[in-house]
BATOR-948301 format. One record per residue (C-alpha): x, y, z; chain. Coordinates in nm, 3 decimals, padded with zeros to 5 digits. Each point is the difference from the previous one (the first is absolute). Layout:
N
<tike <X Y Z> "A"> ...
END
This chain:
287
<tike <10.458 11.034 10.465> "A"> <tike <-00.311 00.007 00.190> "A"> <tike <-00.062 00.083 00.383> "A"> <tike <-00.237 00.018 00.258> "A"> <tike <-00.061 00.217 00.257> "A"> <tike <-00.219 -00.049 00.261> "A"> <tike <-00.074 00.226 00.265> "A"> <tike <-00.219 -00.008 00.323> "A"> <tike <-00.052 00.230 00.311> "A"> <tike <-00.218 00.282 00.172> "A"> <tike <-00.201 00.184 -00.238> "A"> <tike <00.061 00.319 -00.046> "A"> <tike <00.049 00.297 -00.282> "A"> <tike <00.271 -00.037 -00.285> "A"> <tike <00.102 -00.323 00.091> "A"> <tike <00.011 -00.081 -00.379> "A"> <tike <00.162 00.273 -00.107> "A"> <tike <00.331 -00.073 00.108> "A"> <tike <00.026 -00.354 -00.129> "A"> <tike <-00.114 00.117 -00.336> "A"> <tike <00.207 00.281 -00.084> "A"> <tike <00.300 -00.179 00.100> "A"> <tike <-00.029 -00.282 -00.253> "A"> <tike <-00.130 00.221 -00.285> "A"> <tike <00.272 00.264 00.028> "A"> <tike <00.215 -00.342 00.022> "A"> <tike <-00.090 -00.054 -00.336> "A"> <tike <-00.238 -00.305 00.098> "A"> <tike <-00.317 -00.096 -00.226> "A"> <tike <-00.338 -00.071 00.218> "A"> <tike <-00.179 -00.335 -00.082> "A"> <tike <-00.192 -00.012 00.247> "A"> <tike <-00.147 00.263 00.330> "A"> <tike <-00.264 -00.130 00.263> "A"> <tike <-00.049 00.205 00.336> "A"> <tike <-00.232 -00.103 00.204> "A"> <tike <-00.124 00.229 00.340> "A"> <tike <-00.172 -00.255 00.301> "A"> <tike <-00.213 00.226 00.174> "A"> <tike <-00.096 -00.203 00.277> "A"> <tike <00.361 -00.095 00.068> "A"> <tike <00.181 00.337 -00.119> "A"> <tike <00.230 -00.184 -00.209> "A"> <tike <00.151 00.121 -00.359> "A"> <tike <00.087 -00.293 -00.230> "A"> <tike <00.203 00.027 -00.327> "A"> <tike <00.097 -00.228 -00.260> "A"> <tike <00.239 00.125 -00.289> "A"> <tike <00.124 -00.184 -00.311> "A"> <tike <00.305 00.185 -00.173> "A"> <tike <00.224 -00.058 -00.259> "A"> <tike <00.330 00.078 00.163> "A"> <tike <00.219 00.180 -00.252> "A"> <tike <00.349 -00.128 00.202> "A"> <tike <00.221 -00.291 00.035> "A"> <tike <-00.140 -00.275 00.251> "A"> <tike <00.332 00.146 00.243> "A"> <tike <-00.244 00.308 -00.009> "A"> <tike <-00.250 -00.140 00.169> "A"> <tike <00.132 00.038 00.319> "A"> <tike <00.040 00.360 -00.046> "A"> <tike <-00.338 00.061 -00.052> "A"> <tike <-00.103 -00.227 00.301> "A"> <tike <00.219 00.257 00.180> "A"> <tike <-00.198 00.281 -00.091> "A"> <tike <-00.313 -00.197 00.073> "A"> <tike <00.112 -00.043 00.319> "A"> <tike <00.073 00.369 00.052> "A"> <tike <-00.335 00.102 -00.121> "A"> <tike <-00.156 -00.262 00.243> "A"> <tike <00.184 00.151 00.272> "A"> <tike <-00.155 00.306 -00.038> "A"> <tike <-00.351 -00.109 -00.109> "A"> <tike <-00.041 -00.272 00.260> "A"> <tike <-00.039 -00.246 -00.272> "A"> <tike <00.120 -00.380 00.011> "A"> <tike <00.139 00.027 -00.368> "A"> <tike <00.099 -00.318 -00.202> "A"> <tike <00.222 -00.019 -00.279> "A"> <tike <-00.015 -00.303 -00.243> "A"> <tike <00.123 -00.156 -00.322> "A"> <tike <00.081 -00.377 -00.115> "A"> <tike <00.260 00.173 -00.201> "A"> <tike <00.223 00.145 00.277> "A"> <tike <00.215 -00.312 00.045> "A"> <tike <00.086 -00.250 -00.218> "A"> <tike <-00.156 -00.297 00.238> "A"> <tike <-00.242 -00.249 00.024> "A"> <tike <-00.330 00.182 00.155> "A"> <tike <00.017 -00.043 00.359> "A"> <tike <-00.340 -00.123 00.149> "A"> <tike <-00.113 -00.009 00.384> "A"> <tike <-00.262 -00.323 00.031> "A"> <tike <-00.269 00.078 00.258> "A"> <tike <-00.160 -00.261 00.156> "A"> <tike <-00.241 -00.132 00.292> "A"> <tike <-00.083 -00.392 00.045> "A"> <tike <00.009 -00.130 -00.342> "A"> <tike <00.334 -00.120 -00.115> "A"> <tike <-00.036 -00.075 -00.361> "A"> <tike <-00.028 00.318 -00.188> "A"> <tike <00.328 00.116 00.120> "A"> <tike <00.163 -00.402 -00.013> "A"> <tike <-00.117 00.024 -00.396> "A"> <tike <00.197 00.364 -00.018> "A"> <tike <00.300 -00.152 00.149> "A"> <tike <00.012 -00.301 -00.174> "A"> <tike <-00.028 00.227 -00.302> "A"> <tike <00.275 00.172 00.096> "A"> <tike <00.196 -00.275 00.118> "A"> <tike <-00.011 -00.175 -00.377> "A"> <tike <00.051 00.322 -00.253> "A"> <tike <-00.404 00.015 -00.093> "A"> <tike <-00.052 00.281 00.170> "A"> <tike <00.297 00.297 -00.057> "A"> <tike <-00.011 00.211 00.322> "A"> <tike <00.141 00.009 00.369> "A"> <tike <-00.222 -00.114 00.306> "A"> <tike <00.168 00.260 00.226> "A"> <tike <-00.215 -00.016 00.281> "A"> <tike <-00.299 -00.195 00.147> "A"> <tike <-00.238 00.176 00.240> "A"> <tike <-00.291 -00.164 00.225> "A"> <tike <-00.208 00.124 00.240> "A"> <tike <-00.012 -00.343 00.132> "A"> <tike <00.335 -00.230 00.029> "A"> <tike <-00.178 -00.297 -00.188> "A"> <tike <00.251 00.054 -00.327> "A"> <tike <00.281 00.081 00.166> "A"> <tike <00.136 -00.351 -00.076> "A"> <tike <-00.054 00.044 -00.302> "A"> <tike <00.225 00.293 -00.042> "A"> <tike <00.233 -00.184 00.183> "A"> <tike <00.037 -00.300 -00.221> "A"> <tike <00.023 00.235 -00.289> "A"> <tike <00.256 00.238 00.195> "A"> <tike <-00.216 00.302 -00.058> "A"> <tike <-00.003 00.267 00.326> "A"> <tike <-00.324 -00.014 00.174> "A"> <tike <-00.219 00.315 00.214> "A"> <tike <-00.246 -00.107 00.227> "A"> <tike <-00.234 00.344 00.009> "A"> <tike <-00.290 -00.150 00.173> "A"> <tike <-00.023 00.053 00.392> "A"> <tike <-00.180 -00.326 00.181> "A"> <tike <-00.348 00.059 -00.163> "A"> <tike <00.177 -00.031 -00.343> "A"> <tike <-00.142 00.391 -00.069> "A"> <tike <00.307 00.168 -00.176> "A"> <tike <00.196 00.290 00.063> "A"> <tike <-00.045 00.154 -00.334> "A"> <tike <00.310 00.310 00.093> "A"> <tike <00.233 -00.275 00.012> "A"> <tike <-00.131 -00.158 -00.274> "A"> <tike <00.108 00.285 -00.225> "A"> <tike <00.320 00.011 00.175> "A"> <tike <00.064 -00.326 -00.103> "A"> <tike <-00.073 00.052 -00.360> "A"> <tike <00.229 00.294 -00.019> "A"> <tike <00.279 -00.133 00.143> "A"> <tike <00.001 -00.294 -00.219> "A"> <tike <00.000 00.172 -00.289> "A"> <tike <-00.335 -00.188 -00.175> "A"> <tike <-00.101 00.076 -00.302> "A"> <tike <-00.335 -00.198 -00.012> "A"> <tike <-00.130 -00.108 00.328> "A"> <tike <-00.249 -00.362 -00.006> "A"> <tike <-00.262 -00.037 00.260> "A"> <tike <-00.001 -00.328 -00.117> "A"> <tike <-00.323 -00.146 00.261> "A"> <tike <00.068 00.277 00.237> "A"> <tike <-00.308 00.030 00.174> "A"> <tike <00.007 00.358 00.086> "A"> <tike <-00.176 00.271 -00.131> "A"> <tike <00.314 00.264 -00.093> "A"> <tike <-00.071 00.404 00.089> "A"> <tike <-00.055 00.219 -00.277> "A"> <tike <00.289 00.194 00.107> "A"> <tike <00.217 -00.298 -00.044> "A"> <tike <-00.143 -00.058 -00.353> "A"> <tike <00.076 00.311 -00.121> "A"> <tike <00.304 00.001 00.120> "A"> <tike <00.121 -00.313 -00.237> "A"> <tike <-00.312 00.108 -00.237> "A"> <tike <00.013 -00.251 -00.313> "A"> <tike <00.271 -00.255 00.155> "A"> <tike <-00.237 -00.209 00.276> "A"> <tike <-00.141 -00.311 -00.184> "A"> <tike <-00.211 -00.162 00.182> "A"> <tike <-00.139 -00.378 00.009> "A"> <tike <-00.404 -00.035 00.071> "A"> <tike <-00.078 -00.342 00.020> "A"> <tike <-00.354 00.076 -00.211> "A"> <tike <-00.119 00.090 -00.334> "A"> <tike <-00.020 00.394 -00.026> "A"> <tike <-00.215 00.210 -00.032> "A"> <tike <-00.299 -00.273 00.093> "A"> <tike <00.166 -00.125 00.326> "A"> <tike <00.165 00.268 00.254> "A"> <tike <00.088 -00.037 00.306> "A"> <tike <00.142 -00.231 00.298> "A"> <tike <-00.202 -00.323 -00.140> "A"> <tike <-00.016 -00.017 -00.356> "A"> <tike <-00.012 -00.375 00.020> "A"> <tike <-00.303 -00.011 00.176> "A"> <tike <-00.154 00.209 -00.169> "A"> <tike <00.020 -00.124 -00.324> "A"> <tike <-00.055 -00.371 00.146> "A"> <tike <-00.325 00.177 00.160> "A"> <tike <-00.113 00.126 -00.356> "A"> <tike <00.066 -00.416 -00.134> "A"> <tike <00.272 00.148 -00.237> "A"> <tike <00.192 -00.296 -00.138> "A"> <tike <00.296 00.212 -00.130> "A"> <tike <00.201 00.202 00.298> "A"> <tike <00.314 00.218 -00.054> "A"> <tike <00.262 00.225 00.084> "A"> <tike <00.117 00.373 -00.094> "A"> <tike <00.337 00.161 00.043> "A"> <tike <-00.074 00.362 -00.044> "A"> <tike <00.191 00.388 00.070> "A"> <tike <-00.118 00.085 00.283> "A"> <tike <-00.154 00.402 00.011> "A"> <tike <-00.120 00.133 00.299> "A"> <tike <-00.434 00.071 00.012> "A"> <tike <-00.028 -00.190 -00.386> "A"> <tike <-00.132 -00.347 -00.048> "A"> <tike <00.223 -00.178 -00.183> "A"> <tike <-00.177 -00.056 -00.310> "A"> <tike <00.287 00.240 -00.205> "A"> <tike <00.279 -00.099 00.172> "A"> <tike <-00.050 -00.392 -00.042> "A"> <tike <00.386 -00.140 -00.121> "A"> <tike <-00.111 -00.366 -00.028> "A"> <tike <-00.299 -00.232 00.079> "A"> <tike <-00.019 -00.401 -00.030> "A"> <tike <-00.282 -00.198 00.065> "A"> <tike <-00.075 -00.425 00.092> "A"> <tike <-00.314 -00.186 -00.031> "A"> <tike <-00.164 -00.261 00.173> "A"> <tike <-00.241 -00.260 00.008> "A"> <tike <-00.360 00.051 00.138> "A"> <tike <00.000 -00.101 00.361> "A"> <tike <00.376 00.060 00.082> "A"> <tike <00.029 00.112 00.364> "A"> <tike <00.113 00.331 00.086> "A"> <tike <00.306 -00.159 00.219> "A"> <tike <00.152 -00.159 -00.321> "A"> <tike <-00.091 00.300 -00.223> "A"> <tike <00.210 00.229 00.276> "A"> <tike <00.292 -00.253 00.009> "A"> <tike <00.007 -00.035 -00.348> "A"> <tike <-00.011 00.380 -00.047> "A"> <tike <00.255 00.123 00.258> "A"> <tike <00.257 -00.269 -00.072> "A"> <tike <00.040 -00.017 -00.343> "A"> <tike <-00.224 00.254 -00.201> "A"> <tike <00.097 00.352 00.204> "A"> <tike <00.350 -00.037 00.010> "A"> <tike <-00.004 -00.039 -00.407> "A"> <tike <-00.189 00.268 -00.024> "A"> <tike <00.178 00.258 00.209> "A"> <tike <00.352 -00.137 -00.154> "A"> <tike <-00.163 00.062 -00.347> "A"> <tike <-00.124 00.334 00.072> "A"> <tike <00.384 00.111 00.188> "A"> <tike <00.160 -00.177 -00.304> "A"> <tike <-00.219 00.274 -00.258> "A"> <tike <00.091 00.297 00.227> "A"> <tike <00.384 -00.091 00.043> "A"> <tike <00.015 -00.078 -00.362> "A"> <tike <-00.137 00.333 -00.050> "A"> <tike <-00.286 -00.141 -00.228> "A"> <tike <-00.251 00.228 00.144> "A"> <tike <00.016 00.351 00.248> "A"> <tike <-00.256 00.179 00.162> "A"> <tike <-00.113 00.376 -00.184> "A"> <tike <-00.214 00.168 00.154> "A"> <tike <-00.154 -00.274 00.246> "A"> <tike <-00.048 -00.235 -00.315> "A"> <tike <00.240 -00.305 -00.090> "A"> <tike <00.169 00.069 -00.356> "A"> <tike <00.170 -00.200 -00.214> "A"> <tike <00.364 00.155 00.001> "A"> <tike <00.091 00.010 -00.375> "A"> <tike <00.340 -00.135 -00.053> "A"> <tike <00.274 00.193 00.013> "A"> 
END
């Protein structure tokens, strides 16, 4: 059974140790180990990818010792596995202005095409909150009156949810790394561009700037300080004819051709097509 732990605090000495020695002498294989030390912000990150020798009940024992262990090392520690229960996977759908990414993952939803749970919606502005409404999904408003997000309770609300994969699906918020490697290879995220050619908060105009004909979309992990040219899940692309405005290239793209996108790339991660190893997208051989 695999598991990930993630853990995230105050640098300091041995922090590792600990973590390690407990799931080896638990009879746990290593996949994966990443540890990253932020000098400028004095922050130890860790990513680790077991192979839990227990029964999924187990699971909860070793998030108990985790726990423990960040007690006394001041770490946020995160225990994870989409074998633990025997549920759909729970996601949290994070959103801003635009509605339709997270209409097309509830509509999914709603008719059997997509198998997991919307168990919470999250906004830093209240412009989808109807739209959790009409699908009777809870909604968190963490934005204060300048729509800037308060990123502690955004965590808060991810844990006590109980997500497995959380969507920013249009959320137009740039997330910590702390917060990243916190939920380290289970944020997909929705850029409304072509990557790696078009980053950033305009990738329409952009492209329209460079007279591309052909514009896109990319659902990709998301991995703090990386470009996301590994970690892309899914991209989809339209074309259109010379001399198309940018207005009806935008509509066009936002409407119809992102929400298919970021429901195709949720579909390959829930269906457990593909994983992230070592901040790459695999294809998860069948089991």
């Amino acid at each position: 059974m695999q598991v990930v732990i993630t853990a995230v605090g105050p640098d300091n000495v041995g922090l590792a140790d600990p973590i390690v020695h407990y799931v080896t002498g638990a009879g746990a294989n290593i996949h994966e180990i990443q540890m990253f030390d932020h000098d400028a912000e004095k922050q130890f990150s860790m990513h680790l990818r077991i192979e839990w020798p227990g029964v999924p009940s187990s699971v909860a024992q070793l998030r108990s010792a985790m726990d423990q262990i960040g007690a006394l090392k001041s770490l946020a520690i995160r225990v994870w596995s989409r074998d633990e229960h025997a549920r759909l996977p729970r996601l949290a759908i994070c959103t801003t202005y635009r509605p339709e990414p997270a209409l097309a993952i509830l509509r999914a939803i709603r008719d059997g095409r997509l198998k997991a749970e919307a168990a919470i919606m999250l906004g830093n502005r209240e412009a989808c909150r109807g739209v959790a409404e009409q699908f009777e999904v809870p909604f968190v408003n963490i934005g204060n009156a300048k729509g800037e997000p308060d990123d502690s309770q955004f965590v808060r609300v991810l844990d006590d949810a109980d997500v497995d994969y959380v969507l920013l699906a249009r959320y137009m918020r740039v997330l910590p790394p702390n917060v990243c490697w916190q939920f380290a290879g289970r944020i997909i995220n929705l850029h409304h561009g072509l990557l790696p050619p078009f980053p950033g908060f305009h990738p329409y105009e952009d492209a329209y700037a460079r007279r591309m004909l052909t514009f896109g979309a990319t659902v990709h992990f998301i991995v703090p300080e990386l470009d996301a040219g590994n970690q892309i899940i899914h991209q989809s692309t339209f074309t259109v004819p010379p001399g198309t405005p940018l207005a009806d290239i935008k509509r066009q793209g936002e409407t119809d051709h992102e929400p298919q996108c970021l429901l195709e790339g949720v579909r390959r991660v829930v269906d457990r097509e593909v994983e992230l190893h070592f901040q790459r997208v695999i294809r998860r051989k069948a089991d």
